[in-house]
C-alpha positions as CSV (number, residue, x, y, z in Angstrom):
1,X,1.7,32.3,-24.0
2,X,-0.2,35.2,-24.0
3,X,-3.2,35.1,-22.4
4,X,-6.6,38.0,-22.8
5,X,-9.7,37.9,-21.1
6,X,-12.9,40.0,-22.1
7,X,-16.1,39.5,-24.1
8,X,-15.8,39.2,-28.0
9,X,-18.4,42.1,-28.3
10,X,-16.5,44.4,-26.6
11,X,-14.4,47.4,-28.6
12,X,-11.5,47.5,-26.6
13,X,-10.9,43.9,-26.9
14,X,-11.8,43.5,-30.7
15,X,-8.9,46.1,-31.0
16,X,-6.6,44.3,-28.8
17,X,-7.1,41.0,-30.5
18,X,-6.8,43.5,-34.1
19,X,-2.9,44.8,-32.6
20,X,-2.1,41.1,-31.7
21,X,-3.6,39.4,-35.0
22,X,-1.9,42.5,-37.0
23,X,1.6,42.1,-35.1
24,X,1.8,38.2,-35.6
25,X,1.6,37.8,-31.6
26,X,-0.4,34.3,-30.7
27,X,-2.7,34.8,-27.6
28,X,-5.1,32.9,-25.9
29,X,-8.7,34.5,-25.6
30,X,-10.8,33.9,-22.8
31,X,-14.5,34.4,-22.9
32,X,-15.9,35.7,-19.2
33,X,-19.2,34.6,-20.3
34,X,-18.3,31.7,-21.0
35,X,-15.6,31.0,-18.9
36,X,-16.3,33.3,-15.9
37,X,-12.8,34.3,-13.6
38,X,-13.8,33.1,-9.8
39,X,-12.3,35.2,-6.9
40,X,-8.9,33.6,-7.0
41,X,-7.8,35.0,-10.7
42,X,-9.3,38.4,-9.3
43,X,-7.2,38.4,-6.6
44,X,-3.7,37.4,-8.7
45,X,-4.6,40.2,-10.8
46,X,-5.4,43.1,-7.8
47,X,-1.4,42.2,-6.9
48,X,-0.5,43.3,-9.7
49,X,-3.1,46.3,-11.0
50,X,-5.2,48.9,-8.8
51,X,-8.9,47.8,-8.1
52,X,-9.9,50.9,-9.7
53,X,-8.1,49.8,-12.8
54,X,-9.8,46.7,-12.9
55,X,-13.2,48.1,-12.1
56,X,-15.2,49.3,-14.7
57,X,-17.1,52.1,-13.6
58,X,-18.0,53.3,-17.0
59,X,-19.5,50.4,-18.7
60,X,-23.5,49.4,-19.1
61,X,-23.4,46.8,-16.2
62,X,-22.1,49.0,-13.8
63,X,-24.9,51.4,-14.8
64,X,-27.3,48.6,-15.2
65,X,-27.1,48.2,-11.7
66,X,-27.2,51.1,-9.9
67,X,-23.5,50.6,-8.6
68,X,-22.4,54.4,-8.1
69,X,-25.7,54.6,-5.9
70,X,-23.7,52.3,-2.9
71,X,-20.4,53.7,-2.9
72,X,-18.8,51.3,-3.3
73,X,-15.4,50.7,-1.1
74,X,-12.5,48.2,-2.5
75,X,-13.9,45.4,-0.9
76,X,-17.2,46.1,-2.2
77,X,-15.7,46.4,-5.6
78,X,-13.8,43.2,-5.3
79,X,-17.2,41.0,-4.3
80,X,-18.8,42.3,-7.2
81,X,-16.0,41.7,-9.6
82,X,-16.1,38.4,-8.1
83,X,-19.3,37.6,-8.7
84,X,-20.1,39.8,-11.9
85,X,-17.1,39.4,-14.6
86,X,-18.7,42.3,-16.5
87,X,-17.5,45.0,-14.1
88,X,-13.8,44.0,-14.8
89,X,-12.5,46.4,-17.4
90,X,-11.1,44.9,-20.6
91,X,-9.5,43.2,-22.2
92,X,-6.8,42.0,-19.4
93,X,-4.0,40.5,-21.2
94,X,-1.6,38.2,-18.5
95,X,2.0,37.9,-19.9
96,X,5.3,36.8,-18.3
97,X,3.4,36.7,-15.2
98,X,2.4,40.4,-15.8
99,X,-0.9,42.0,-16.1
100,X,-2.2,44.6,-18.1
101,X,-5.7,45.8,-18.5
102,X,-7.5,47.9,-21.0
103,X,-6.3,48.9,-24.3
104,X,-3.6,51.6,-25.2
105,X,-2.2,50.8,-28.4
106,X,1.3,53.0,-27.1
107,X,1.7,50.6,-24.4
108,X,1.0,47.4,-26.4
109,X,3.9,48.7,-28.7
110,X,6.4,49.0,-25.7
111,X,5.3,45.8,-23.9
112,X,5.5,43.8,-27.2
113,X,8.4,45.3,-28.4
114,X,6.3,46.2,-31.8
């Protein structure tokens, strides 16, 4: 089973669950707020995908507070992904014990073999 995590508000995941709902492909959907990933589903995922992947730098909680200001270093990243779901870009979509994050629609295609 497919398996995406994000926020329902969130474009890039409102166009993921779009491809998936559009392609017939069933999926799970995991809300951060309410269901917030703890340190351990972080780390699976930073196996698999850069910390710079899965760090949002560009979204309004990163700006909200003040992030770029400290410079953050990977372990500094981490902690706050840890303890802020909001940072971690999305939507990140677990399959076959893979892990993708963010939406590109070209990818989806390959991966999904749509």
């Amino acid at each position: 089973m497919i398996k995406m995590y994000g926020i329902p508000t969130c474009g890039s995941v409102k166009k993921a669950k779009k491809f998936f709902n559009d392609n017939g492909i069933e999926f799970e959907f995991v809300d951060f707020k309410k269901e917030p990933v703890g340190c351990e589903k972080i780390d699976e995922w930073l196996k698999q995908v850069d910390i710079n992947t899965l760090f949002n730098s560009r979204g309004t909680k990163y700006r909200t507070l003040k992030l770029k200001e400290l410079n953050l270093d990977e372990n500094g990243k981490k902690e706050w992904l840890c303890k802020e779901n909001l940072l971690i870009k999305r939507p990140v979509i677990e399959y076959d014990g893979k892990v993708v994050v963010a939406f590109d629609e070209e990818k989806y295609k390959e991966i999904f073999n749509v």
